[in-house]
FINU-912887 format. One record per atom (N, C-alpha, C): atom name; z negated, x negated, y negated; residue number from 1. Coordinates in steps of 0.2 Angstrom, whole numbers, plus 5000, padded with zeros to 4 digits. Layout:
BEGIN
paba CA | up Z | east X | north Y | finu NUM
...
! end
This chain:
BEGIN
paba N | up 4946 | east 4984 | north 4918 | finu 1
paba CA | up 4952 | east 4981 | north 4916 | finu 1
paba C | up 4950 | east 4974 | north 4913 | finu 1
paba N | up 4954 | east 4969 | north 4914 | finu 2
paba CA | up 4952 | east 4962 | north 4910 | finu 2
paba C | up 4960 | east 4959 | north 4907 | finu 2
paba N | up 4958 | east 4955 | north 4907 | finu 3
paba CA | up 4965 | east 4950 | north 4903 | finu 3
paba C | up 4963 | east 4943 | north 4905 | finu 3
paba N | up 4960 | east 4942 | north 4911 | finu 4
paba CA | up 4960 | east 4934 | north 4917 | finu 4
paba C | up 4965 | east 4932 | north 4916 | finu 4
paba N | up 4969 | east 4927 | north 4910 | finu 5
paba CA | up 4976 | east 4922 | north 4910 | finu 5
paba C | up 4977 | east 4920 | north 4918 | finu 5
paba N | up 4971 | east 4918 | north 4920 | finu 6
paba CA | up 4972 | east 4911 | north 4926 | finu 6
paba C | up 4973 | east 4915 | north 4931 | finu 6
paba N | up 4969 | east 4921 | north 4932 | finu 7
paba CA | up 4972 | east 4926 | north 4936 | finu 7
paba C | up 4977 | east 4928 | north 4936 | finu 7
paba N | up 4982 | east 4929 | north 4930 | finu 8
paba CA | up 4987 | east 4934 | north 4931 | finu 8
paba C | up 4991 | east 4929 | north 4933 | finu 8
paba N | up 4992 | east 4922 | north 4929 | finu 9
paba CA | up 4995 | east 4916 | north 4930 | finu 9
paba C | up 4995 | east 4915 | north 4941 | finu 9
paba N | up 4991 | east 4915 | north 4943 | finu 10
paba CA | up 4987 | east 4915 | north 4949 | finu 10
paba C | up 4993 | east 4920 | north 4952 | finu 10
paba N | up 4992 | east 4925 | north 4951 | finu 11
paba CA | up 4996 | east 4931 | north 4954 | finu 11
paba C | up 5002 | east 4935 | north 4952 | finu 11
paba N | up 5005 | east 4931 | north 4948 | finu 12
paba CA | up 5013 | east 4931 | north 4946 | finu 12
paba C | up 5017 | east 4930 | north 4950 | finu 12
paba N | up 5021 | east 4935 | north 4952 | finu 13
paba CA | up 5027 | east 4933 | north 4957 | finu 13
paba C | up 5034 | east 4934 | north 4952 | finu 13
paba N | up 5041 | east 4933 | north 4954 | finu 14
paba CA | up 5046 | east 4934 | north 4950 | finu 14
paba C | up 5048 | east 4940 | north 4950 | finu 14
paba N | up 5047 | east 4945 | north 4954 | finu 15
paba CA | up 5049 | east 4952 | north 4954 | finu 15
paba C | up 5044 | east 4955 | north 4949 | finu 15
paba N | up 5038 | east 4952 | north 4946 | finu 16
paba CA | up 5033 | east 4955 | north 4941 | finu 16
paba C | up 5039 | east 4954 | north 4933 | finu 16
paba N | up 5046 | east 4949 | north 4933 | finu 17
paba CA | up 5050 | east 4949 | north 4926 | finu 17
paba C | up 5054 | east 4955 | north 4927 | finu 17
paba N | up 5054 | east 4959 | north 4930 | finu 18
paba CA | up 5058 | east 4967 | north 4930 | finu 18
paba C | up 5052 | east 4969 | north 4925 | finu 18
paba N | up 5044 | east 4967 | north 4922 | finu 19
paba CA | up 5041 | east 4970 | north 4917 | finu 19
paba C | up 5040 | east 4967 | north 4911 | finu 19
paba N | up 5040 | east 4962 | north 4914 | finu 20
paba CA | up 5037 | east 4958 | north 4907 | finu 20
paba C | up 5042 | east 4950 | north 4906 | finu 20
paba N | up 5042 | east 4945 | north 4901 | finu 21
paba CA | up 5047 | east 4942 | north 4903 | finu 21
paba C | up 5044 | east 4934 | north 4906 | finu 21
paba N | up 5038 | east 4933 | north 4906 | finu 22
paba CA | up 5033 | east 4929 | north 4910 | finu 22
paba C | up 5024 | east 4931 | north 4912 | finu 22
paba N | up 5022 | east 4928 | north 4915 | finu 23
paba CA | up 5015 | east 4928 | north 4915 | finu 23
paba C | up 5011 | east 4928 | north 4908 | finu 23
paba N | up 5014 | east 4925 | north 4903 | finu 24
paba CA | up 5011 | east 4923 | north 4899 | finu 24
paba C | up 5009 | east 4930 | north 4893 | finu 24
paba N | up 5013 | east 4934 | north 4894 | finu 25
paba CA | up 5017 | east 4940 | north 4893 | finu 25
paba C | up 5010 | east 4943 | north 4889 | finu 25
paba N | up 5007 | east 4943 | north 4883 | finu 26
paba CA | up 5000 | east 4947 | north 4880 | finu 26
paba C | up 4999 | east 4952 | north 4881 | finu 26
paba N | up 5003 | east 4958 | north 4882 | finu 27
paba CA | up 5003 | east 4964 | north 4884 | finu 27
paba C | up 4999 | east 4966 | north 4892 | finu 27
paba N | up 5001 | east 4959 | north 4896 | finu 28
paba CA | up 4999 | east 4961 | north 4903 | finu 28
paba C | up 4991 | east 4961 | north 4906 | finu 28
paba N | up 4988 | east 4964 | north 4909 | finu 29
paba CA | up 4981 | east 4965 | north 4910 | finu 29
paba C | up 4980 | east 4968 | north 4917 | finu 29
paba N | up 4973 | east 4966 | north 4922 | finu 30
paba CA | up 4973 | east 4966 | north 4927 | finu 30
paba C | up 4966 | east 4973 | north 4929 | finu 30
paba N | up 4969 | east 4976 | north 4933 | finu 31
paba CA | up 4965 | east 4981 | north 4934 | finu 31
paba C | up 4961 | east 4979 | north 4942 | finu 31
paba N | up 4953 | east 4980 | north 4942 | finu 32
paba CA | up 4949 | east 4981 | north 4946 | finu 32
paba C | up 4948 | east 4987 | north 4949 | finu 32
paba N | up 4950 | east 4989 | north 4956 | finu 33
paba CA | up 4947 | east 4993 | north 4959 | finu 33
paba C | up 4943 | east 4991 | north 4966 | finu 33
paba N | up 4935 | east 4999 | north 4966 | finu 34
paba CA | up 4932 | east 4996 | north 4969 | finu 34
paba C | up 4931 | east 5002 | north 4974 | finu 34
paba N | up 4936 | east 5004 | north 4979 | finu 35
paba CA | up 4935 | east 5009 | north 4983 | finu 35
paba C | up 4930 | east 5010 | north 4986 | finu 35
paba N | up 4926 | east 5016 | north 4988 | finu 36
paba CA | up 4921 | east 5015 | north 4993 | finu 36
paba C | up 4924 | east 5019 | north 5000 | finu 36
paba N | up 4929 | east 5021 | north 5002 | finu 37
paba CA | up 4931 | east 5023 | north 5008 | finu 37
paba C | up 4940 | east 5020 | north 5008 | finu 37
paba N | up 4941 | east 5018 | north 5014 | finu 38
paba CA | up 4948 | east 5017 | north 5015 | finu 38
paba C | up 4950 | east 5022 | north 5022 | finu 38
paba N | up 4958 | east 5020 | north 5025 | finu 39
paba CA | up 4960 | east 5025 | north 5031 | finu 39
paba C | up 4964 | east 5017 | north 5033 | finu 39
paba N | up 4965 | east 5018 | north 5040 | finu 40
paba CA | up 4972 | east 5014 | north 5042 | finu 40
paba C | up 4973 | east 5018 | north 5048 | finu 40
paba N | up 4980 | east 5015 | north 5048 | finu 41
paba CA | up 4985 | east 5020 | north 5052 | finu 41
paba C | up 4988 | east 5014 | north 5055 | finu 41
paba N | up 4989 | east 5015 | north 5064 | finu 42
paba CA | up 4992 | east 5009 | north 5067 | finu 42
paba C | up 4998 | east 5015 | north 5070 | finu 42
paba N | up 5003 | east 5013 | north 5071 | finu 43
paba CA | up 5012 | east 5017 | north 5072 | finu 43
paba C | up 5013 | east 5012 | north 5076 | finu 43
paba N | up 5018 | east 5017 | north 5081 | finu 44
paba CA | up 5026 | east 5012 | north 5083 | finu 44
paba C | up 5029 | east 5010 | north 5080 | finu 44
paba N | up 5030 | east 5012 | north 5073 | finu 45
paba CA | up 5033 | east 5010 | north 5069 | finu 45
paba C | up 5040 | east 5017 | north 5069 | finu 45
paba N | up 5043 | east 5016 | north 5064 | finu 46
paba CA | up 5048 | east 5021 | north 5061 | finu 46
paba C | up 5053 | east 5023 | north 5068 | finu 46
paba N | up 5056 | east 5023 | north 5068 | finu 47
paba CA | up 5059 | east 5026 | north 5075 | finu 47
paba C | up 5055 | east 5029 | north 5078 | finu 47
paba N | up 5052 | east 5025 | north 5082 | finu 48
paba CA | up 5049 | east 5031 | north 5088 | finu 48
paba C | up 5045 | east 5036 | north 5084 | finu 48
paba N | up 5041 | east 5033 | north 5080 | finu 49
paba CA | up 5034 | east 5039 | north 5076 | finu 49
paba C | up 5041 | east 5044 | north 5073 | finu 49
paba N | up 5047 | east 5043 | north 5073 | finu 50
paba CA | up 5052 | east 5050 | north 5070 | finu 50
paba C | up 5053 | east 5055 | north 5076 | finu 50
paba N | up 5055 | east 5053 | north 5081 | finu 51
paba CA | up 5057 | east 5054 | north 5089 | finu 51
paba C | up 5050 | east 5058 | north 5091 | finu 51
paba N | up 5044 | east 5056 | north 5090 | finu 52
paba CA | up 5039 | east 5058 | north 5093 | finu 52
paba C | up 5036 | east 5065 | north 5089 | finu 52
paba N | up 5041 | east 5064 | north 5084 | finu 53
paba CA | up 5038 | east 5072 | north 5078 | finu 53
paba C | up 5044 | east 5075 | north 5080 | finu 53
paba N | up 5049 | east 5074 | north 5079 | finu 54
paba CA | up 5056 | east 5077 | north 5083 | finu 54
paba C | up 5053 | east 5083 | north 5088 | finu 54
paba N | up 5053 | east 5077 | north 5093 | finu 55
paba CA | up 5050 | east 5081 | north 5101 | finu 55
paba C | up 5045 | east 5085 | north 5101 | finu 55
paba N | up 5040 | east 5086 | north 5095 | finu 56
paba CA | up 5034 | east 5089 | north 5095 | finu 56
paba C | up 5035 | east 5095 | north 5089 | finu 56
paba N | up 5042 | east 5097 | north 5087 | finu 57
paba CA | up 5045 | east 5100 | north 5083 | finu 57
paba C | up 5049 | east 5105 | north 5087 | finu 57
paba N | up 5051 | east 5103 | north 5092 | finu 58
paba CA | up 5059 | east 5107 | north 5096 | finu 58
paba C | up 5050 | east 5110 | north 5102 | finu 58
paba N | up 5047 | east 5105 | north 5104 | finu 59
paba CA | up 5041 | east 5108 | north 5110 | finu 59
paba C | up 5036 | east 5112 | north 5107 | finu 59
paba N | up 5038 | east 5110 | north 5100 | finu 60
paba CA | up 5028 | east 5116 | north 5097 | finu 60
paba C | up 5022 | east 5113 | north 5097 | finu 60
paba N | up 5023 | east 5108 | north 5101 | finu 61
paba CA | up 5017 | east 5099 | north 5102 | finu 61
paba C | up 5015 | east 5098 | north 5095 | finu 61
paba N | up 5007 | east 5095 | north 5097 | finu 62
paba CA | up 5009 | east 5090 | north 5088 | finu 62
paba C | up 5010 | east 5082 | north 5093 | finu 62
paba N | up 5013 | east 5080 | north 5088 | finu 63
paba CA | up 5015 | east 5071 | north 5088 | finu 63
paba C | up 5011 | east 5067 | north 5091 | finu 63
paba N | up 5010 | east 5064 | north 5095 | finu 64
paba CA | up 5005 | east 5058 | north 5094 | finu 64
paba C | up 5008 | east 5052 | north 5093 | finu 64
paba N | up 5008 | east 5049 | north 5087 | finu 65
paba CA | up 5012 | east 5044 | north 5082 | finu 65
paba C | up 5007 | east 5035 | north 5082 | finu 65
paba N | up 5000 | east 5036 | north 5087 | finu 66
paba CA | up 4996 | east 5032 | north 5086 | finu 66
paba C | up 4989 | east 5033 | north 5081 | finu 66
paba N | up 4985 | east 5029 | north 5080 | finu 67
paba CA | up 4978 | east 5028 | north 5080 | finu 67
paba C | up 4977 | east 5028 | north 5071 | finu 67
paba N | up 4970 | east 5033 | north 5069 | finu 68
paba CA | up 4971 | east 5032 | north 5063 | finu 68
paba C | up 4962 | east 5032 | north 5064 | finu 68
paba N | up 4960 | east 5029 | north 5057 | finu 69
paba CA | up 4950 | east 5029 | north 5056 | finu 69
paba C | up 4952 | east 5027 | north 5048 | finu 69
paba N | up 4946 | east 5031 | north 5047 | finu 70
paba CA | up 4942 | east 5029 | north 5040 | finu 70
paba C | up 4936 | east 5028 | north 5040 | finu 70
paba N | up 4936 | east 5022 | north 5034 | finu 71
paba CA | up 4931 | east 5019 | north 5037 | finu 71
paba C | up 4925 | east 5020 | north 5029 | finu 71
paba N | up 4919 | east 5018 | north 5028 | finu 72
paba CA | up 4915 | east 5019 | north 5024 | finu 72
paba C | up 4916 | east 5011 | north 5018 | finu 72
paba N | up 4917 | east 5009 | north 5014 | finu 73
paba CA | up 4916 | east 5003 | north 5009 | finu 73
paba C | up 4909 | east 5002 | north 5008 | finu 73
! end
């Protein structure tokens, strides 16, 4: 955890005042994370990947909704 001002000031958007009432805010502080494995997942996107679990629901099938990998960090 840190308390980087020029950081947070850096990465302040306006939808961050639903928590706090600016950047400036003393309470706010910035968390590091340092994962060592990730996943992605590439879709058709929401339609068809619902269509394609549908069909694989009424057939018994499983789905193939697209490409997924995990990878090492």
């Amino acid at each position: 955890m840190t308390n980087d001002r020029e950081k947070i000031a850096e990465l302040w958007e306006k939808t961050d005042a639903a928590w706090w009432d600016n950047a400036d805010d003393p309470e706010i502080r910035l968390i590091t994370v340092r994962p060592d494995e990730g996943e992605w997942w590439d879709s058709p996107g929401l339609v068809i990947a619902t269509a394609k679990m549908v069909v694989a629901a009424v057939t018994g099938g499983k789905p193939e909704i697209g490409d997924n990998a995990k990878v090492d960090l």
